[in-house]
C-alpha positions as CSV (number, residue, x, y, z in Angstrom):
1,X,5.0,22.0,-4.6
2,X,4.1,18.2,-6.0
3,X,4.0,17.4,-9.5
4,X,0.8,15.4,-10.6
5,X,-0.7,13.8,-13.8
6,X,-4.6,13.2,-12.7
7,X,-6.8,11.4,-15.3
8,X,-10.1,10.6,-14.7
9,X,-13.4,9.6,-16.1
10,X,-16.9,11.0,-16.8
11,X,-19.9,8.9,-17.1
12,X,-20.7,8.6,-21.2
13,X,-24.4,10.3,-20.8
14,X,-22.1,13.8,-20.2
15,X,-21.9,16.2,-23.4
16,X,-18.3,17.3,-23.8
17,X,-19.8,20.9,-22.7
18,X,-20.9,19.2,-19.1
19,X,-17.3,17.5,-19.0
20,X,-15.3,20.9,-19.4
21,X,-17.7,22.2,-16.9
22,X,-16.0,19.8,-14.7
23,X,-12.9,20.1,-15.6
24,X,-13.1,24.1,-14.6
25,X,-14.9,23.3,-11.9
26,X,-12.0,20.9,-10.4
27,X,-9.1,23.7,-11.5
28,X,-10.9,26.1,-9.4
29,X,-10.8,23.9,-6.6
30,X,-6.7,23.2,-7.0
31,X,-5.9,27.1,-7.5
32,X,-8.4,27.7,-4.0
33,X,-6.2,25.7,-2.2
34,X,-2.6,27.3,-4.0
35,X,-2.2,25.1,-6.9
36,X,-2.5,25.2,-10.3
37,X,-3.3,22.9,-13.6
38,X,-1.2,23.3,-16.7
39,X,-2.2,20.6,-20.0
40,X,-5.4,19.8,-20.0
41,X,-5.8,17.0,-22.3
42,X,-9.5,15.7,-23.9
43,X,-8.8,11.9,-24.5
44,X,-12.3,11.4,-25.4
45,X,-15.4,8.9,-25.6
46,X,-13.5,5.5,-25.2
47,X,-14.8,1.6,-24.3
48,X,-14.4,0.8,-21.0
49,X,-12.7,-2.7,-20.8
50,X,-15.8,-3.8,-18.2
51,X,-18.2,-2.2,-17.4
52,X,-17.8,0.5,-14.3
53,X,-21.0,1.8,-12.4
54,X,-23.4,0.5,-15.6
55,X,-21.4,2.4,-18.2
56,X,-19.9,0.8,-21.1
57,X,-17.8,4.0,-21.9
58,X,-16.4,7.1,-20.6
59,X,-14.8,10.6,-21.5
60,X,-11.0,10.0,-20.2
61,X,-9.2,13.8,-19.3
62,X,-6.0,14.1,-18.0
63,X,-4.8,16.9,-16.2
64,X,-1.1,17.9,-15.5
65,X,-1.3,19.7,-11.7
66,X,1.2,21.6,-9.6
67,X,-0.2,21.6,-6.0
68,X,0.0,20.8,-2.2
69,X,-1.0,17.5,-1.4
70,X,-4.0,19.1,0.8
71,X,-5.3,20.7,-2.4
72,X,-5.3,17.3,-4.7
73,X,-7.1,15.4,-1.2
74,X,-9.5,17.7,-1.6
75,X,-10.0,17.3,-5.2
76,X,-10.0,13.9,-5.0
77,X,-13.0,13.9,-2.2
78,X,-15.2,15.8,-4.4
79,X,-14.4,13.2,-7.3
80,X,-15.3,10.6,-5.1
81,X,-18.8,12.7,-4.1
82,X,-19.4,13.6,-8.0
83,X,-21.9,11.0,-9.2
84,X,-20.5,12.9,-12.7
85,X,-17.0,10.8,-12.2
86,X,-16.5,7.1,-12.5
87,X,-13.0,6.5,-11.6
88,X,-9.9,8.7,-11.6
89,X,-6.4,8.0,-11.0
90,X,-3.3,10.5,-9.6
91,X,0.3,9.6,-10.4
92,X,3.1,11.8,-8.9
93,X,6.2,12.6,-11.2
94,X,8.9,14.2,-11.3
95,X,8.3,16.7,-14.4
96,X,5.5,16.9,-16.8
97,X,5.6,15.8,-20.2
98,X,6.5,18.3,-22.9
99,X,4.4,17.8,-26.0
100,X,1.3,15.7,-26.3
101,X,0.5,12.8,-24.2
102,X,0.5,8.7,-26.2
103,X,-3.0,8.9,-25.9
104,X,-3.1,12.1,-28.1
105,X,-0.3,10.8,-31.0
106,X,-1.8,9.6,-33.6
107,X,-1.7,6.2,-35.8
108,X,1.1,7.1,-38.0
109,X,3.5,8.4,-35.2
110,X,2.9,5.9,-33.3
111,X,3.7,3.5,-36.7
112,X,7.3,5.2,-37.2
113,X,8.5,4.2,-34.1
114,X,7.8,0.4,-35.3
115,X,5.1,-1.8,-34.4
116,X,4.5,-5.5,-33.9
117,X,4.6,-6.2,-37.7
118,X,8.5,-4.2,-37.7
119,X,9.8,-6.8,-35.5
120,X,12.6,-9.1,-36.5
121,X,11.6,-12.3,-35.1
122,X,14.9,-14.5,-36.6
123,X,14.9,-18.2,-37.0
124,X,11.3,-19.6,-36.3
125,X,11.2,-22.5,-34.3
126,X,8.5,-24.2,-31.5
127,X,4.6,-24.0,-33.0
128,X,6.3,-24.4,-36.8
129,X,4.3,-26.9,-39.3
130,X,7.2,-27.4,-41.7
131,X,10.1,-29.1,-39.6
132,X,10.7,-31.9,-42.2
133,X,11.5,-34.1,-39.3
134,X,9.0,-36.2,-39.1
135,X,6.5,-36.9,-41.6
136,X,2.9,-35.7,-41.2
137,X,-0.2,-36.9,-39.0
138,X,-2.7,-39.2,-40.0
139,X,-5.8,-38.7,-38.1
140,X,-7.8,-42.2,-39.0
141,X,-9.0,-41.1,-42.4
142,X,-7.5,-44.4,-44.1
143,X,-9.7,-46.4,-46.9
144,X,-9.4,-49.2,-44.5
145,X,-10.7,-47.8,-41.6
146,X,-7.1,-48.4,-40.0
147,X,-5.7,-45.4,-38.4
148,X,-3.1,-44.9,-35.1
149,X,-5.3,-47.7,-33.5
150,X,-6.3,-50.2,-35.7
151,X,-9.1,-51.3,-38.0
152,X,-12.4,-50.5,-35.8
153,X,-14.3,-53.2,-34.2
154,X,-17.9,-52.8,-33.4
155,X,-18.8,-52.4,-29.5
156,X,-21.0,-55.2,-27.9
157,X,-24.2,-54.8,-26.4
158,X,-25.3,-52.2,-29.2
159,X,-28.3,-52.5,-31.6
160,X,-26.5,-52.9,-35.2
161,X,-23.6,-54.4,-33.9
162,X,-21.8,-56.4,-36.3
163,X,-21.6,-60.1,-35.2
């Protein structure tokens, strides 16, 4: 048999109770048809990044599934009939994940394998101010009104145009 990971996504108006309800509902469905779920993982209430059928947010589960392909197409249909779910996505691998998903580590794990701030970025070089090869801009704030083009003349044909 295939090995899945199947995440999909409730509408936000579900309680988590409604959500689970779902969940067993769609494990009963793969074991009908020979298949079976293992990790079960509750992401959550998370923002969308846009908004998908008039929902701003979502409750993301991801399921790890051992099945025929006939039993996750059927699964799959009655997602796609389930007003309840707003997307969901199936990926086949080629073993499940030991261990917690990324989505479930938290902050500080995440933080000791390094993050953007760890970085050695070396030598800095293109957007730098202080290249002390050229001295700085002027922008046309000169007592005499000079600037990178000159003292300014008034335009013609204006009222208050200097003669």
């Amino acid at each position: 048999m295939a090995l899945y990971e199947h995440v999909f996504l409730a509408r936000q108006d579900l309680s988590q109770q409604q959500v689970d309800a779902l969940v067993e509902q769609y494990k009963g469905v793969i074991a009908a048809n020979g298949g079976s779920v293992g990790r079960i993982e509750n992401w959550g209430l998370k923002s969308l990044t846009y908004r998908v059928k008039k929902n701003r947010k979502a409750y993301y589960t991801l399921m790890d599934i051992t099945c025929p392909p006939a039993a996750l197409n059927e699964m799959e249909r009655q997602m796609g009939l389930s007003e309840d779910v707003l997307r969901f996505l199936t990926v086949k691998v080629e073993a499940h994940e030991e261990g917690v998903s990324a989505m479930m580590q938290k902050r500080e794990e995440r933080s000791e394998r390094g993050g953007f701030g760890d970085r050695d970025r070396g030598p800095r070089s293109f957007g730098d101010r202080d290249r002390g090869d050229r001295p700085p801009r002027s922008f046309g704030g000169d007592r005499d009104g000079g600037g990178d083009r000159g003292p300014r003349r008034p335009r013609e044909g204006f009222e208050g145009a200097a003669e």
